[in-house]
Every structure is written in C-alpha cells, then in structure tokens.
C-alpha positions in Angstrom: 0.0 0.0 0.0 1.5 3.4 -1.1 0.8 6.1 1.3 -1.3 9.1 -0.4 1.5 11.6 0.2 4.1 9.6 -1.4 5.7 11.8 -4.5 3.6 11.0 -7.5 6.6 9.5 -9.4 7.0 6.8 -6.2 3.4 6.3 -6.4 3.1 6.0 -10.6 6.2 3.5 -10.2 4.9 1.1 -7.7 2.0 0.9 -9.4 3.6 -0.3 -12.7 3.9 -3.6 -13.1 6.6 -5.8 -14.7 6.0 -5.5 -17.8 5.6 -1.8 -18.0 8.8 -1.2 -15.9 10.7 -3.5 -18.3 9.1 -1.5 -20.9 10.3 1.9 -19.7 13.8 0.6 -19.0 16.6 1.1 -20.6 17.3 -0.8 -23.4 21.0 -3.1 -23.2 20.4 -4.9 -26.9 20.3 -1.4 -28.1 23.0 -0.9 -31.1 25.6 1.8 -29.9 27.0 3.1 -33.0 23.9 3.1 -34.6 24.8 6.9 -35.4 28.3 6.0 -37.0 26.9 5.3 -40.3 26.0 8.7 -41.4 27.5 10.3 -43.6 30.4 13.3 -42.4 29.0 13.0 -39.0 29.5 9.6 -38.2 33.5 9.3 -38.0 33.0 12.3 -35.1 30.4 10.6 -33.2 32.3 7.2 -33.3 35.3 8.8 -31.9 33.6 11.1 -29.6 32.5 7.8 -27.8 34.0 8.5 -24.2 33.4 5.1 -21.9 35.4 2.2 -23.2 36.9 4.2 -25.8 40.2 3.9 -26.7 41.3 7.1 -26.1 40.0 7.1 -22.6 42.5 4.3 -22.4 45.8 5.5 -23.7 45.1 9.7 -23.2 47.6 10.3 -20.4 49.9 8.3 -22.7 49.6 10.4 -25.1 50.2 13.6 -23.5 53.0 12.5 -21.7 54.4 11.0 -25.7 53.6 14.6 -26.9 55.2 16.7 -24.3 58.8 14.7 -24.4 58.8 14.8 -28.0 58.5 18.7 -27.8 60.7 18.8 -24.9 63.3 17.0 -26.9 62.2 19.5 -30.1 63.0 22.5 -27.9 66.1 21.0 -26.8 67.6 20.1 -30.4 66.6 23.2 -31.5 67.5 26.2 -28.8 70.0 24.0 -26.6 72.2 21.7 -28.5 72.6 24.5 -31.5 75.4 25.8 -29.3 77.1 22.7 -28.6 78.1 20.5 -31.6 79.2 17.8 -29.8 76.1 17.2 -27.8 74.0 17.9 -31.3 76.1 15.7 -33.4 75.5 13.1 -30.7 71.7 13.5 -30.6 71.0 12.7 -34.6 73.2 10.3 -34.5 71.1 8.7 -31.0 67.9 9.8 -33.5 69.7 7.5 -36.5 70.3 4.4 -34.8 66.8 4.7 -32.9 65.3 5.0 -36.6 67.2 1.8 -37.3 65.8 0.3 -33.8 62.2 0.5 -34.4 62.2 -1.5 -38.1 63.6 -4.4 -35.9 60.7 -4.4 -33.0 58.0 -7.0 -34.4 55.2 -4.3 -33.2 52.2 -5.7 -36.1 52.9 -9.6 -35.1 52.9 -9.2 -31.3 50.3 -6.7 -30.9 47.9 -8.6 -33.1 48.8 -11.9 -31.6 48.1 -10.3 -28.0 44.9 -8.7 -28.8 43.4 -11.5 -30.4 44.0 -13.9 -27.7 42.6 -10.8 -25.0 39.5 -10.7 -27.6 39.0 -14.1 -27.7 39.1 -14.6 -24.2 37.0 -11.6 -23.4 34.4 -12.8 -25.4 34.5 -16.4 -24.3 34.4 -15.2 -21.2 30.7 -13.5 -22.0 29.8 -16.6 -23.9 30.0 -19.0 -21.2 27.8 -17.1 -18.6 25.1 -19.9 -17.5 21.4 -18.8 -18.4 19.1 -20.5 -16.5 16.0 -20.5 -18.8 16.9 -23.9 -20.1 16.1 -25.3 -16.9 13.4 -22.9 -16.1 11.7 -24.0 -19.1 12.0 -27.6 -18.8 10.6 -27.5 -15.3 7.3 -25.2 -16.3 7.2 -28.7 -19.1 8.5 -31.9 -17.2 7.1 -30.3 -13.8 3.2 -29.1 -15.1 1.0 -28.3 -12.1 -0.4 -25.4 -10.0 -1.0 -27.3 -6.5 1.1 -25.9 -3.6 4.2 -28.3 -3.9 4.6 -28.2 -7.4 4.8 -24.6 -7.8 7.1 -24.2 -4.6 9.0 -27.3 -5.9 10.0 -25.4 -9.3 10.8 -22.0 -7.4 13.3 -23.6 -5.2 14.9 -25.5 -7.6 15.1 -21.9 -9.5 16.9 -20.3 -6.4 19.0 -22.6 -5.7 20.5 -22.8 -9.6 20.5 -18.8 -9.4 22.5 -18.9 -5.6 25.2 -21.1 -7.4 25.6 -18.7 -10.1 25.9 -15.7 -7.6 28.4 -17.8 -5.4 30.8 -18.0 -8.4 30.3 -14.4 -9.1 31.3 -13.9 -5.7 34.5 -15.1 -6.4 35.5 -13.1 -9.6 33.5 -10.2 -9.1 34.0 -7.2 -6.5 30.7 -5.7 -7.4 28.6 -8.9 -6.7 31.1 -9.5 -3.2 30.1 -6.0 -2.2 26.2 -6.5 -3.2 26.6 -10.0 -1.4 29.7 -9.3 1.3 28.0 -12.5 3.3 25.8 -14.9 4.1 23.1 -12.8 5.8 22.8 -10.4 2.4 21.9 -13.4 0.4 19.0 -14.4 2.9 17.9 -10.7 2.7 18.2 -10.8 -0.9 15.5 -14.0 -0.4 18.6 -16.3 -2.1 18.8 -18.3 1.3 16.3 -19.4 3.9 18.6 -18.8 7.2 18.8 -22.9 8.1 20.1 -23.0 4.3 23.2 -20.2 5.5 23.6 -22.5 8.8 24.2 -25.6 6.0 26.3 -23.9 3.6 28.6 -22.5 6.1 29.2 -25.8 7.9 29.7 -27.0 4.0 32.7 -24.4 3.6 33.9 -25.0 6.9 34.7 -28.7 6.3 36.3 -28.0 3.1 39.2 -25.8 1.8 38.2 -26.1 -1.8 34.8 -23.6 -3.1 31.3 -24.8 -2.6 29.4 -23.2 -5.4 28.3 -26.5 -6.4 26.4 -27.0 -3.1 23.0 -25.3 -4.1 23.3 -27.6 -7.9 23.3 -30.9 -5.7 20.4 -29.4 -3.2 18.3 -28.7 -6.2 18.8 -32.2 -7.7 18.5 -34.3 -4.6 15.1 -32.1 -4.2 14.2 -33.3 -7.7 14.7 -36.7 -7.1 13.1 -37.0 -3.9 9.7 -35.7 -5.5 10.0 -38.2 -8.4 10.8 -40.9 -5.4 7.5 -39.5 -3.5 5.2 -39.5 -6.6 5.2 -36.2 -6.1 6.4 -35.4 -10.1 6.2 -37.6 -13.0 9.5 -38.3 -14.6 10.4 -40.8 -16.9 13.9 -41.8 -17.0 15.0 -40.4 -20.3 12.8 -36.8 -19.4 14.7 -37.2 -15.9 18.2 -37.2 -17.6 17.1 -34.6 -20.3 16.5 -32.5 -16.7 19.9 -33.5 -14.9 21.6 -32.4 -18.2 20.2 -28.9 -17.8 21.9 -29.0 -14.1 25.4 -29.8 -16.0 25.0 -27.2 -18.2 24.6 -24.4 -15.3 27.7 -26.4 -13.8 29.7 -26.4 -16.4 29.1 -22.9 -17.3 29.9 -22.1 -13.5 32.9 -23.7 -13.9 34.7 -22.9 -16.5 33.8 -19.1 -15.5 36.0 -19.6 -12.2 38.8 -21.2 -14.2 39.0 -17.9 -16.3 39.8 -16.0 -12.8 41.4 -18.7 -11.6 43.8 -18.9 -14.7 44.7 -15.5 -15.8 46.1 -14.4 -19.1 50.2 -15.4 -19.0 52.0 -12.5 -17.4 54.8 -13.3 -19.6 52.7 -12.2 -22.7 51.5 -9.0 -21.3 54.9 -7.7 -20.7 56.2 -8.7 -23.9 53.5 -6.7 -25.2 53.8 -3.7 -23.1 57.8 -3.7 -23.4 57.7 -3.9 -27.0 54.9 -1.0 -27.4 57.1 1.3 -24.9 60.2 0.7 -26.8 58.7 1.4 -30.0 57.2 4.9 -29.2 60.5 5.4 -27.1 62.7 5.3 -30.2 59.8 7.3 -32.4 60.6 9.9 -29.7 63.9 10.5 -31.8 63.7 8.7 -34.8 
C-alpha cells in the first residue's frame, strides 16, 4: 500500500507492473554506434565515444608522448645549436633509434596479443550460464499449479541462481560488495537462514569452493519428489532434466577457471615492453 502523500513519481512506479517497468527501461540490446553510419557525422560521433573508448584508455599516454617529444624539439633546436658535440651526438642517438624501431616485431605481437585478449574476453561472456533452459523444462516436465509443485519449481530456480551468484562472488568485487555474506543473500530472499547455517558448515569442512552445493540441493530435491510420486518423470525426461543442471555447472565452472587462470604475465609484458620501446625510439627517430 502506497501512502497518499508519497511523490507522485514513487506512487506511478509502484503501481507499474513488470511489464511496463521492463518496458520503460533502458534498453542493453540497443546498437551503440547506430549513429556511426551517417555520412560526415558519423566518423565524429564514433570517436567522440567516451566510456570504453580507446582514447579514454591510452590519453595520459599520449600527453605524456607529446610533451617529451617537444621537450626534446626544444632542446635540439635552442640548446644543442650551441654545442656541436652534444648535437652531433643527438641525430646520430635519432639514427640508430630510426634503425631500432624496423627491428621491434610491433604488427605480429600486438595482433597476436589482442586477439588472444578478444578471444578470451568474449568467451568469457559466452559462457555465462542462463538459467532459462532449466526454467523451461521445469514449467514442461514439472506441469502443475498445486502448492508443492509450484514451490517445488521455485526452489529449484533459487538454488540454480545462488550457485551462479556464489561463483560471481569469487570473480566479481561488485557482486562480493552487493553479497559481502551470508546474511545479504537471505535478505536478498537467495537463502532461507537454516540453508546459510548448511552452507557455512559445508565451507567450513572444506578448503576447496562450494558453489556446487546449491546444484546438488536442487537435484537431490528433484529426485526426492520423483521418489515420492510427487512429479512424473520418466527416466530419459529425468536425464534430459539433470543435463540442464550440468550445463549451469559447467558454465559455472569454467567461469572460475577464467579467474582462476589469468592471461600469462609473460605475454602481457612482452607486449607492453615492446609498445614502450617502440614509441621510445619514435621519440627520436
């Protein structure tokens, strides 16, 4: 119940329902560089793109590049003039750094290193568990509006979405600061408290993660209803089912192996060396 003096905007939003909020929300499919393709505008509006933009990236770079190159310009020109030794020294420092750069492989290690950053950047996304497969196949193999079915298919639902949170926990800082512990998930209606009490007793007697803990409640729920008469399940619908639990695992996993296993340090300094040396010596070649 919204109180009468509540601001009309608090009032006109709690009385929209889910459809109409999802309706007024902001779009994510939406196609950013939609306004790119136009003609003498678009080149402007593609580069005036300021979050994740490359130039947002390498600016301070830049500036610092600019000013030691005009640094050494000023130099060459107002304070070596009156020294020949020191300016006979400099070009030939600016020859043999003209020489240096057509030896750094720049094209083949920079492409090599971004494409294996891309790839696994997008992987990455790719392998993100949705759970609609099994949410679908329960609303099929699980028909029924009594009590227990319904309650049945909503738990099985949390428990598939707590695992998915407990491996964000691990790789994300934004999810551990939205769920810093146990008590935030049972607010967050993820956990009953008795289920906290049991998944805290699970990582206490093991060293290893327990994102897998809420995948094995929700299938020993399942089979305990198909053991009851509860549901209907036929052994081949039943593994179709369980197959739906290993994709969300599977997913799960291999999205802590990717911040478990990070991208080989060896390669990202060979790439940031050889970038630094190369605008180094176009400082005086």
């Amino acid at each position: 119940m919204v109180p009468i003096f509540a601001k009309p905007s608090v009032r006109l939003h709690s009385m929209m329902t889910v459809y109409q909020e999802n309706m007024y929300a902001p779009n994510i499919y939406r196609h950013n560089y939609q306004d790119t393709s136009i003609r003498m505008t678009g080149f402007f509006k593609l580069m005036g793109k300021w979050k994740g933009s490359v130039i947002k990236l390498i600016y301070h770079n830049f500036i610092i590049f600019v000013f030691l190159y005009y640094l050494l310009s000023f130099l060459y020109r107002f304070v070596f003039i009156y020294t020949p030794y020191q300016k006979e020294m400099f070009e030939l420092i600016c020859i043999y750094a003209g020489r240096f750069m057509s030896y750094i492989p720049l094209a083949f290690l920079i492409g090599f290193y971004v494409q294996q950053v891309v790839s696994r950047w997008w992987n990455t996304f790719t392998v993100l568990p949705y759970p609609d497969r099994i949410a679908l196949k329960l609303v099929s193999f699980c028909p029924g509006k009594d009590h227990f079915t319904k309650n049945l298919r909503r738990t099985v639902m949390r428990y598939v979405n707590l695992s998915s949170i407990l491996v964000y926990r691990l790789i994300s800082k934004k999810v551990k600061n939205r769920f810093p512990n146990m008590d935030s998930l049972v607010l967050a209606k993820l956990l009953l408290p008795h289920e906290a009490a049991r998944l805290e007793r699970v990582d206490f007697r093991t060293p290893h993660e327990t994102t897998w803990t809420p995948i094995l409640w929700a299938l020993k729920l399942l089979c305990r209803a198909r053991a009851m008469g509860k549901v209907t399940l036929e052994a081949p619908i039943y593994a179709n089912l369980v197959s739906s639990f290993e994709y969300i695992e599977d997913c799960n996993r291999k999205i802590l192996n990717y911040g478990w296993v990070e991208f080989p340090l060896a390669y990202t300094q060979v790439a940031n060396f050889s970038v630094y040396a190369y605008f180094l010596a176009a400082l005086f070649g």
